[in-house]
DOGUPA-754041 format. One line per 3 residues: number of its first residue (from 1); their letters; for each residue x, y, z of N, C-alpha, C. Coordinates in steps of 0.02 Angstrom, whole numbers, plus 32768, in hexadecimal, padded with zeros to 4 digits. Each point is the difference from the previous one (the first is absolute). Example, Ala and Ser with C-alpha at 12.3 -4.5 7.8 and 13.67 -1.06 7.14 Angstrom:
BEGIN
1) AS) 8294/7EE4/8186/7FD3/803B/8000/802D/803C/8000  7FEE/8035/7FDC/802A/803B/8003/7FD9/8037/8025
//
This chain:
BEGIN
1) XXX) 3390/3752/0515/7FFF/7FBB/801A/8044/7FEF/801D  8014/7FE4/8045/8025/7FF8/8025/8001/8001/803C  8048/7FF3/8038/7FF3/8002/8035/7FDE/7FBD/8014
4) XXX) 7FFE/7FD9/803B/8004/7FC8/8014/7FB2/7FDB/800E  7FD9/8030/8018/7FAC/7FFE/7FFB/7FEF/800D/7FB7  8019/8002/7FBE/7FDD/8000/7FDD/8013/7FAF/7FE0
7) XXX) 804E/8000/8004/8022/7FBC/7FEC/7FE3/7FC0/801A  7FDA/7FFA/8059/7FEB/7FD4/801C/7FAC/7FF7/7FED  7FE6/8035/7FFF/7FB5/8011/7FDF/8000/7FD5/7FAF
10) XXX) 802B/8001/7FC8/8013/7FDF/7FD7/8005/7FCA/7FE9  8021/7FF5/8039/8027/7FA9/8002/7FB2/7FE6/800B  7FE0/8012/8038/7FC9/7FDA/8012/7FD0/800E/7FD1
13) XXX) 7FF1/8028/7FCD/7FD4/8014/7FCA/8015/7FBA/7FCF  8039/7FFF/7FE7/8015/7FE5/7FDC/7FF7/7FAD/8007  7FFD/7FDB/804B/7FEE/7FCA/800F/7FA2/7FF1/8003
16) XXX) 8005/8037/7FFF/7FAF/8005/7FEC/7FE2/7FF3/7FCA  8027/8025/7FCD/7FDB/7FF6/7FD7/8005/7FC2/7FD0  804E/7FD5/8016/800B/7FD0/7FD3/7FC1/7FC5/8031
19) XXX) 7FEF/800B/8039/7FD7/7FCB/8024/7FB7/8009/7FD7  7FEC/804F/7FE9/7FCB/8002/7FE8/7FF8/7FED/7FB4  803C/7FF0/7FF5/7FFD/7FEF/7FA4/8002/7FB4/8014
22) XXX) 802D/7FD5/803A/8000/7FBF/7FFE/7FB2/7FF0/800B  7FD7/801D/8005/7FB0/7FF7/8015/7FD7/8028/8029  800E/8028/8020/7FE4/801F/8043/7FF4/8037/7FE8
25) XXX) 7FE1/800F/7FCF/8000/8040/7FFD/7FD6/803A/802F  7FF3/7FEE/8028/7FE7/802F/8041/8040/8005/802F  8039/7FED/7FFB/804D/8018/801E/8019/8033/7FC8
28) XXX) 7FEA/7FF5/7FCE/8022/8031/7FD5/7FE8/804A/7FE9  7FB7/8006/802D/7FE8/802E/7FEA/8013/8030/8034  8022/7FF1/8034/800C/8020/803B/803C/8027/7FF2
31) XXX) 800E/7FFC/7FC5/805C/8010/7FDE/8004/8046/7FFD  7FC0/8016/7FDF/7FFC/805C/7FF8/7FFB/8018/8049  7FD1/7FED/801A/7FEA/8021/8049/8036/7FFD/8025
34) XXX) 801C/7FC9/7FFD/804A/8001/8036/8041/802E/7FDB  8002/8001/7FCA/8036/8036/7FEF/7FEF/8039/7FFD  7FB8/8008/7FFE/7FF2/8043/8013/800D/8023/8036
37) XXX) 8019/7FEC/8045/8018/8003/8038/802E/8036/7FED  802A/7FEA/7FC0/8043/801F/801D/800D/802E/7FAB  7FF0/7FF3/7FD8/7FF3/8029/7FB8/7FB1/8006/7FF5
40) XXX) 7FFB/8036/7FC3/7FAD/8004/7FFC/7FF4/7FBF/7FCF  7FC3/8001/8014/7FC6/7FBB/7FCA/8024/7FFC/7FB1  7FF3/803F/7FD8/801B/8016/7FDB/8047/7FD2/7FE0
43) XXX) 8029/802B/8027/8041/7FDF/7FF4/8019/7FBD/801A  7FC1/7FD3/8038/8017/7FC3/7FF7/7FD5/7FCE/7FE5  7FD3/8027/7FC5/7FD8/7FE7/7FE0/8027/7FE3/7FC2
46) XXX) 803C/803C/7FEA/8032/7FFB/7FC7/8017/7FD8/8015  803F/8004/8051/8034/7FDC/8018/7FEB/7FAF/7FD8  7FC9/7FEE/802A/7FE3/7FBE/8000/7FF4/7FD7/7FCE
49) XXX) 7FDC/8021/7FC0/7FF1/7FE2/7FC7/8025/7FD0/7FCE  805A/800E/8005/8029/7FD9/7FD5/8009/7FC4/8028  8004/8012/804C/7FFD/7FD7/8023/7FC4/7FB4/7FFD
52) XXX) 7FB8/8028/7FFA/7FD6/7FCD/7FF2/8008/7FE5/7FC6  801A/800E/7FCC/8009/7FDE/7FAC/8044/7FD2/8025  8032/8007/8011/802F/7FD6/7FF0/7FD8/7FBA/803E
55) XXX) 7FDC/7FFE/8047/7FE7/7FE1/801C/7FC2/7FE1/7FC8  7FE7/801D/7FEC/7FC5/7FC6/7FD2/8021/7FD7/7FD7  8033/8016/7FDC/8013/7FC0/7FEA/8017/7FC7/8028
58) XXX) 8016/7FF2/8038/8000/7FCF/8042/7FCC/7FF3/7FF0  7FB5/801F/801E/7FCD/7FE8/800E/7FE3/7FD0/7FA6  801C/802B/7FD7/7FD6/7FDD/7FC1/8027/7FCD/8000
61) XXX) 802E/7FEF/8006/8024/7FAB/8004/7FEA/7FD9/803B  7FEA/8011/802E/7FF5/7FDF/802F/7FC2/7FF2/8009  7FC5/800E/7FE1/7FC4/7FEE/7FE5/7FDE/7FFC/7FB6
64) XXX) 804A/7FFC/7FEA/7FD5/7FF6/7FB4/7FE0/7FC7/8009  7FE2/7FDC/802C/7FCB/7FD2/7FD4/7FC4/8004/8028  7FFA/8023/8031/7FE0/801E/803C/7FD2/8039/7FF2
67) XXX) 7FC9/7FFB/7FE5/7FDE/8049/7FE8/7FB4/7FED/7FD0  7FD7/8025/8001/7FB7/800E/7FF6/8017/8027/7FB7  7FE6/7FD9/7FB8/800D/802D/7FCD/7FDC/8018/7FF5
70) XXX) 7FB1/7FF2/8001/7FD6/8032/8007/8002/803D/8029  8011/7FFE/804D/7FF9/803E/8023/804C/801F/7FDE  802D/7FEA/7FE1/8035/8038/7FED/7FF7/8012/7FC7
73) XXX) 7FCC/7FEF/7FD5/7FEF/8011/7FD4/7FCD/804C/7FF9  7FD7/7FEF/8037/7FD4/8024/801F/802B/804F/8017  802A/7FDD/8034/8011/8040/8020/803E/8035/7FD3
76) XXX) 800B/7FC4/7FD8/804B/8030/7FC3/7FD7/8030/7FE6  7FB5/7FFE/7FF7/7FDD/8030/7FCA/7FF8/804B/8033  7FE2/7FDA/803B/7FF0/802E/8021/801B/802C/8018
79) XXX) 8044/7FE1/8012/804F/8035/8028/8019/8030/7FC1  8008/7FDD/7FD0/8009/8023/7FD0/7FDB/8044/7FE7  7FBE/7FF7/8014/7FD9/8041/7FF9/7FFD/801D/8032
82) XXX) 8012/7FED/8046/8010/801E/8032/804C/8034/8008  8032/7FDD/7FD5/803F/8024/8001/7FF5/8024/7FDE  7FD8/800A/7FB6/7FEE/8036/7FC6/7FDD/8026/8039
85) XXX) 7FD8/7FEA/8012/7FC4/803F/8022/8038/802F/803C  803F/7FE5/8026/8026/8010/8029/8029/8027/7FE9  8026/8001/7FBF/8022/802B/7FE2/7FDE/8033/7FF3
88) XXX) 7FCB/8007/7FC7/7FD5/8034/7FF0/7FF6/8021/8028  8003/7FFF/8049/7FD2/8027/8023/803C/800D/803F  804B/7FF6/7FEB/803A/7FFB/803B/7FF5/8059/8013
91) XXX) 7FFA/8023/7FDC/8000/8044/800E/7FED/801C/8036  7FA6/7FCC/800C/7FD1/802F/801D/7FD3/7FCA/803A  8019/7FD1/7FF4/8008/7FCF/8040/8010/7FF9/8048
94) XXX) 7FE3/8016/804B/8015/7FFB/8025/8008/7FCE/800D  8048/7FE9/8019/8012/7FCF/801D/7FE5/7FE8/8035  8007/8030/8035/7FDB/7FF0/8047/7FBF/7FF0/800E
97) XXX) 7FD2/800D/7FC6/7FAC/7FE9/8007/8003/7FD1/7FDC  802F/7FEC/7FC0/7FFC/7FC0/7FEB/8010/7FC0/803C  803B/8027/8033/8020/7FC9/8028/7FBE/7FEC/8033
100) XXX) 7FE3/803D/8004/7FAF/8008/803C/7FCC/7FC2/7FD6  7FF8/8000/7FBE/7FF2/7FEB/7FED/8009/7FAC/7FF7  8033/7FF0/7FF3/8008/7FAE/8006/8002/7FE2/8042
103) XXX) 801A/8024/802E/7FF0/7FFD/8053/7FC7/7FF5/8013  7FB7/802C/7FEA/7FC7/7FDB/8014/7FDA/7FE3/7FCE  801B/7FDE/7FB9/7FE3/7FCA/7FFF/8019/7FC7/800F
106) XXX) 8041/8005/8015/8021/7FC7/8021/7FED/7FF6/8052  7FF3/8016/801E/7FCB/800F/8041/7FDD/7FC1/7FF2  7FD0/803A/7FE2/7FA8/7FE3/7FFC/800C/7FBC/7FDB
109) XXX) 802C/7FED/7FD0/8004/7FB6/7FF9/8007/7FBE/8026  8032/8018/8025/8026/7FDE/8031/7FC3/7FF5/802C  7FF1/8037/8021/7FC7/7FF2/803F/7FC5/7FDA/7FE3
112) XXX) 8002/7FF6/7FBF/7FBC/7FCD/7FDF/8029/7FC9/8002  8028/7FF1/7FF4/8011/7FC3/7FFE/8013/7FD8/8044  8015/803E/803F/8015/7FE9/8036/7FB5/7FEC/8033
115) XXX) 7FCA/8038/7FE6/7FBC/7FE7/8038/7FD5/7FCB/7FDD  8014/8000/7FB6/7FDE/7FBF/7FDE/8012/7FB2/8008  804C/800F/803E/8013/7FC9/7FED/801D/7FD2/7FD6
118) XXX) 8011/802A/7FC5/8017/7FDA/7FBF/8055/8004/800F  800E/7FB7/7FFF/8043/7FF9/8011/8013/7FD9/7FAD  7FF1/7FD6/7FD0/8005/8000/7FDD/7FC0/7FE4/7FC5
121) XXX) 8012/8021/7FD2/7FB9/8019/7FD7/7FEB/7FBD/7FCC  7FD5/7FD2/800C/7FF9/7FD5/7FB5/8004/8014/7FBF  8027/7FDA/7FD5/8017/8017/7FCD/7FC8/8021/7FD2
124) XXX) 8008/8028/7FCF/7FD4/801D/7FDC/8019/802C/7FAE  7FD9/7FEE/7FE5/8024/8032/7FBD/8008/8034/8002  802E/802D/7FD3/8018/8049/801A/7FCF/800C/7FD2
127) XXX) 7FDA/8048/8006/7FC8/8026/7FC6/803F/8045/7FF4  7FEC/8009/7FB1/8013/8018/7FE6/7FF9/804E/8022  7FC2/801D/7FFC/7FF2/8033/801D/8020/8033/8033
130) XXX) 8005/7FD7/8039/800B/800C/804F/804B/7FFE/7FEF  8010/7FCD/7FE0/8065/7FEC/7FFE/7FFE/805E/7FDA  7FFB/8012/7FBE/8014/8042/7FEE/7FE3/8026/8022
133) XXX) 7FCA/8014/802E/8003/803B/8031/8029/7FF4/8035  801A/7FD3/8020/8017/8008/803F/8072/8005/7FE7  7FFB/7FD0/7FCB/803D/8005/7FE1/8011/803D/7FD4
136) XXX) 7FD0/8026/7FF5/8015/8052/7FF0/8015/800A/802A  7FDA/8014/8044/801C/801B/8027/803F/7FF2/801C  800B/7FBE/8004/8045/7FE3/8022/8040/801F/7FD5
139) XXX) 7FE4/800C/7FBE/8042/8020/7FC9/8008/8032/8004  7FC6/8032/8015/7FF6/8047/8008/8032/8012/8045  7FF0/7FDA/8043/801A/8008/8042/8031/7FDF/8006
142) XXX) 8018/7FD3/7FBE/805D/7FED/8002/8020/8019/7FE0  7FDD/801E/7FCD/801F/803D/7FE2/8014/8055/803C  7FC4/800F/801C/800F/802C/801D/8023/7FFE/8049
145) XXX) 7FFD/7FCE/802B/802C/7FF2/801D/8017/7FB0/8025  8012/7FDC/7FC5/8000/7FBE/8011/7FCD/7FCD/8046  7FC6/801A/7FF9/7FC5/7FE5/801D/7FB7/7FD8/7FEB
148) XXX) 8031/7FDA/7FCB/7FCB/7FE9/7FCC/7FFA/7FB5/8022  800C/7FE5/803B/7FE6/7FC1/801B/7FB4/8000/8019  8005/801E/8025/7FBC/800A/8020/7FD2/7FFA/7FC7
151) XXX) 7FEC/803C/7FDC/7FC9/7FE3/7FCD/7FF9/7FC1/7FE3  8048/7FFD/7FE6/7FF4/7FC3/7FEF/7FF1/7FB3/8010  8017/7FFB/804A/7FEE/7FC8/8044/7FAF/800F/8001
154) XXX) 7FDA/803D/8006/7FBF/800F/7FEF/7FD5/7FCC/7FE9  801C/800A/7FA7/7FE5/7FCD/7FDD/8027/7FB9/7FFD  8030/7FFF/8026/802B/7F93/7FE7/7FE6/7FDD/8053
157) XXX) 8000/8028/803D/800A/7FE8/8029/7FB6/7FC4/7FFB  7FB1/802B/7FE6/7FCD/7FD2/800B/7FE9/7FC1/7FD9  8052/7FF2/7FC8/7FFB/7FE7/7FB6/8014/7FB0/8024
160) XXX) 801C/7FEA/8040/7FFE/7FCD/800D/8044/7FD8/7FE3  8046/802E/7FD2/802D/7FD7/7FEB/8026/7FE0/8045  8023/7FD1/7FE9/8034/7FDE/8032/803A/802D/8003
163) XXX) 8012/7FE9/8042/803C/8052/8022/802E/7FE1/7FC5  800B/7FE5/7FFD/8040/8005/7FB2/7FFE/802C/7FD2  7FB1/7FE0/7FE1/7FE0/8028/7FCF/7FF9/8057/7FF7
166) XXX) 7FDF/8005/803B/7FF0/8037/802C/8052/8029/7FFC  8038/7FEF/801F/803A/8033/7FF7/8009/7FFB/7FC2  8008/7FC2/7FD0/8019/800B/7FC6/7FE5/802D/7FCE
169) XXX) 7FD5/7FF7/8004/7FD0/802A/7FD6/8016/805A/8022  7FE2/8012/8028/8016/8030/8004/8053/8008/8013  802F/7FE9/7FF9/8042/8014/7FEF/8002/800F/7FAD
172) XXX) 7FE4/7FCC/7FEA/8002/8007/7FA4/7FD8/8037/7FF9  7FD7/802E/801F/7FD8/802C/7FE0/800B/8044/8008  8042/7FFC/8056/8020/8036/801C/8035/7FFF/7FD6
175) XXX) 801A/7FE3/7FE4/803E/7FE6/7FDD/7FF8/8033/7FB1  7FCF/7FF5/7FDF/7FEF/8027/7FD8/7FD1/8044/7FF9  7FE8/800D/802F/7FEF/8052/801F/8059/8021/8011
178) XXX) 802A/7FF9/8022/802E/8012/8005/8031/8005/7FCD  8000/7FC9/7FD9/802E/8007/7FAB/7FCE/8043/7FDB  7FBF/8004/800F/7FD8/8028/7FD1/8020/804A/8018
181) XXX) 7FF0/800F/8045/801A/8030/8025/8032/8027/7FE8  8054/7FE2/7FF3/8023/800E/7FF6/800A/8043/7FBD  7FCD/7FEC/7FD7/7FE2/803C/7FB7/8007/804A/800F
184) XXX) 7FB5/7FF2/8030/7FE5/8048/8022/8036/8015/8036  8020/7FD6/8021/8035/8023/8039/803E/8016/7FE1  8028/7FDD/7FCC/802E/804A/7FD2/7FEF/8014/7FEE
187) XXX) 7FCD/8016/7FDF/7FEF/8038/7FEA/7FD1/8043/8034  7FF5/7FE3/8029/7FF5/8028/804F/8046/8014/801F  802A/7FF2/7FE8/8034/800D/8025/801D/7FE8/8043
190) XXX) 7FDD/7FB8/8018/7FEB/7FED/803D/8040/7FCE/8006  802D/7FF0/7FC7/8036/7FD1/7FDD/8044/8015/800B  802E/8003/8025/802B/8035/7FFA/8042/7FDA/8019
193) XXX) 8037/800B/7FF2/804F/7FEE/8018/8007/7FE7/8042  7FDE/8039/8027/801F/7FF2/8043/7FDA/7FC8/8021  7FA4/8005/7FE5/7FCA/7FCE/8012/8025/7FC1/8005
196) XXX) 802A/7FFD/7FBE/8008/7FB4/7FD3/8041/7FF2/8029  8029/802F/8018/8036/7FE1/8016/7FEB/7FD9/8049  7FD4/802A/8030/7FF4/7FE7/8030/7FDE/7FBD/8007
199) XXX) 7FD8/8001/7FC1/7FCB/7FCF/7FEC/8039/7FB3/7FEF  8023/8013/7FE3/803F/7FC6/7FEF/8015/7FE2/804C  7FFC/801E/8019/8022/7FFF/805B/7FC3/7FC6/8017
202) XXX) 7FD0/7FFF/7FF2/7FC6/7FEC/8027/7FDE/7FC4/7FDC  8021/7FF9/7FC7/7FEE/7FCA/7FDB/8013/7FC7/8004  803B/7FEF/800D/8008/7FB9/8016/7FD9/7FDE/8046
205) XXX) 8005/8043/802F/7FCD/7FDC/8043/7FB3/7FDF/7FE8  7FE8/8043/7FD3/7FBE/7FE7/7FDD/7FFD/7FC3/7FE1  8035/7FEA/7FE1/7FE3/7FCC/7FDF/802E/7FB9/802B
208) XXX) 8009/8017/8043/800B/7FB5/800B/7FEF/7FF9/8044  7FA7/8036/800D/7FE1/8001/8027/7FBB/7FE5/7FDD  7FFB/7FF6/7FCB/7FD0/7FEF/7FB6/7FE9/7FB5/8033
211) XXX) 803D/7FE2/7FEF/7FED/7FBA/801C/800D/7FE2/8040  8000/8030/802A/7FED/7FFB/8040/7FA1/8008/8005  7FF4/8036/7FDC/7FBD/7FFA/7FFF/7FE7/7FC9/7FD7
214) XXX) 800E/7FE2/7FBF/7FF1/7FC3/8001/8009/7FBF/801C  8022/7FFE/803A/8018/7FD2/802B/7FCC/801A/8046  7FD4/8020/7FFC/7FC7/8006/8033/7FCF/7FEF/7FDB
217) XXX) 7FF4/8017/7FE0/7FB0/7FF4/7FC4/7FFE/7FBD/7FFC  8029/7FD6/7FFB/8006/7FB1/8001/7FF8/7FDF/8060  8020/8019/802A/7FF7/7FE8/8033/7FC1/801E/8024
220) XXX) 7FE0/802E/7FF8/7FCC/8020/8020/7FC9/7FDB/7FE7  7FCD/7FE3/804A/7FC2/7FE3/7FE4/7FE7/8039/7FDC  7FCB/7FE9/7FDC/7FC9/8015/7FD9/7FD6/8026/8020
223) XXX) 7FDC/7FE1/8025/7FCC/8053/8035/803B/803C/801C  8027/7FD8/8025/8035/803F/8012/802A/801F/7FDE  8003/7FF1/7FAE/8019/8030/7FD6/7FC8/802C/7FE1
226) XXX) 7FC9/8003/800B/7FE1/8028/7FE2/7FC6/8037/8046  8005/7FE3/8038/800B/800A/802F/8030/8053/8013  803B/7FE1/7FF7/8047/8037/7FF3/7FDF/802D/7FD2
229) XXX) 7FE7/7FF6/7FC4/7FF5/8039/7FB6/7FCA/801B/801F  7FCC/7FF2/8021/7FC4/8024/8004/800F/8027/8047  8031/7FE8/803A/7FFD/803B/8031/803A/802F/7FF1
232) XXX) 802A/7FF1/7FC2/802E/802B/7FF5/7FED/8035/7FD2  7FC5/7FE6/7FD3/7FE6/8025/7FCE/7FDB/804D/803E  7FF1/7FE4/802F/7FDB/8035/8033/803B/8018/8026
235) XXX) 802B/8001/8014/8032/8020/801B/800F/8033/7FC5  801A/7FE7/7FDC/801C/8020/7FBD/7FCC/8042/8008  7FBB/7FF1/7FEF/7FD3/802F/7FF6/8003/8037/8033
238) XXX) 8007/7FE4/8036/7FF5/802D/8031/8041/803D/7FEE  803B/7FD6/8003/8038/8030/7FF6/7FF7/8030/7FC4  7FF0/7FDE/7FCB/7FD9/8035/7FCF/7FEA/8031/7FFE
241) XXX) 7FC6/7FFB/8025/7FD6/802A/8029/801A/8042/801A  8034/7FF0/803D/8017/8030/801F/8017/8022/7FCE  804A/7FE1/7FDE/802E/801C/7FE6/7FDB/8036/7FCB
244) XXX) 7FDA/7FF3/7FD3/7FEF/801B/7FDD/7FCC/8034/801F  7FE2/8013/802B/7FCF/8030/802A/8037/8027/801E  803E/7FDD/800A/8037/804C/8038/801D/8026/7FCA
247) XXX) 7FFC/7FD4/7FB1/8011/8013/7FD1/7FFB/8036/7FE1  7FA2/7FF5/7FF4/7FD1/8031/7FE8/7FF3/8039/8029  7FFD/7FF9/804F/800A/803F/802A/802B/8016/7FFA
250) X) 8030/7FEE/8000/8041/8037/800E/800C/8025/7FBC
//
């Protein structure tokens, strides 16, 4: 890690991801794919992670009162068996068909929600059910390479919370998938000196890019913030897509 394209690739990772903890978390999911540019997935899967713990705490002060306790109730069970099911199986896990994988169900979501028309969803209770299958997975694919939004936008986006609600909640739920994370990644070896030093470098931008993204989540109407999540949730996918298919070929 070094040299001036990896330092500038960084900086802009790093403003990313504190925008995606201030609420956006479809800016923050773009954090792996773009540092993948210039290090592998892998290693800026590690880089990134201390980085996202010291940014959630921003985000958990800045919406503690902002959040769905049912759906974080819901989804803590589910990520949680998603990060168990992610460790167990770190051995023998391809990365690149998992990445193929959240790419087209983030697709096929998006395009339902974009030809249905649904710009924002009437409110509705979260079911127990659907929240732990789709929030496994989000723990499983943030475990394996920090791509656990998409599933989880899956199941919150058709739940109808208010964009407050809506980021807070999922900052509080990314917030603790990532503290969980931290277990299985020293002892993966994924934790390391040099990660942490660079990671120290990148942390103050993160967290005082936190509330820049909560200083949009507040000024952005309501259709056009969710608007933003559902054609970004399909960009995202698409990039998914590729990345992970040039992945698996090569």
């Amino acid at each position: 890690m070094g040299g001036w394209e990896f330092w500038a690739v960084a900086l802009v990772a790093a403003v990313m991801t504190g925008m995606g903890k201030g609420g956006l978390p479809v800016v923050g999911a773009l954090v792996v794919p773009l540092l993948s540019l210039v290090i592998s997935p892998v290693l800026a899967a590690g880089l990134m992670l201390p980085v996202y713990v010291l940014s959630d705490m921003f985000g958990l002060y800045a919406y503690r009162r902002e959040f769905d306790a049912r759906v974080l109730a819901i989804a803590a069970l589910g990520m949680t068996a998603g990060v168990g099911l992610g460790w167990a199986t770190a051995s023998m896990v391809s990365e690149a068909w998992v990445t193929v994988l959240v790419g087209v169900i983030s697709v096929a979501f998006a395009l339902n929600q974009i030809l249905r028309r649904v710009v924002v969803a009437e409110p509705r209770r979260a079911e127990v059910a659907p929240g732990l299958f789709w929030c496994s997975i989000a723990g499983f694919t943030s475990f394996v390479s920090h791509t656990g939004g998409p599933p989880y936008q899956v199941w919150t986006l058709p739940l109808g919370m208010r964009k407050a609600v809506f980021a807070g909640t999922s900052t509080i739920a990314f917030a603790y998938v990532n503290a969980l994370k931290l277990i299985p990644y020293y002892f993966l070896g994924q934790l390391n000196l040099a990660n942490l030093k660079v990671a120290a470098m990148l942390m103050p931008i993160a967290a005082v890019s936190v509330f820049f993204g909560v200083w949009l989540v507040k000024v952005l109407p309501e259709k056009l913030f969710f608007r933003i999540v559902t054609w970004s949730l399909l960009l995202i996918g698409v990039e998914l897509v590729w990345k992970g298919l040039r992945a698996a070929l090569a």
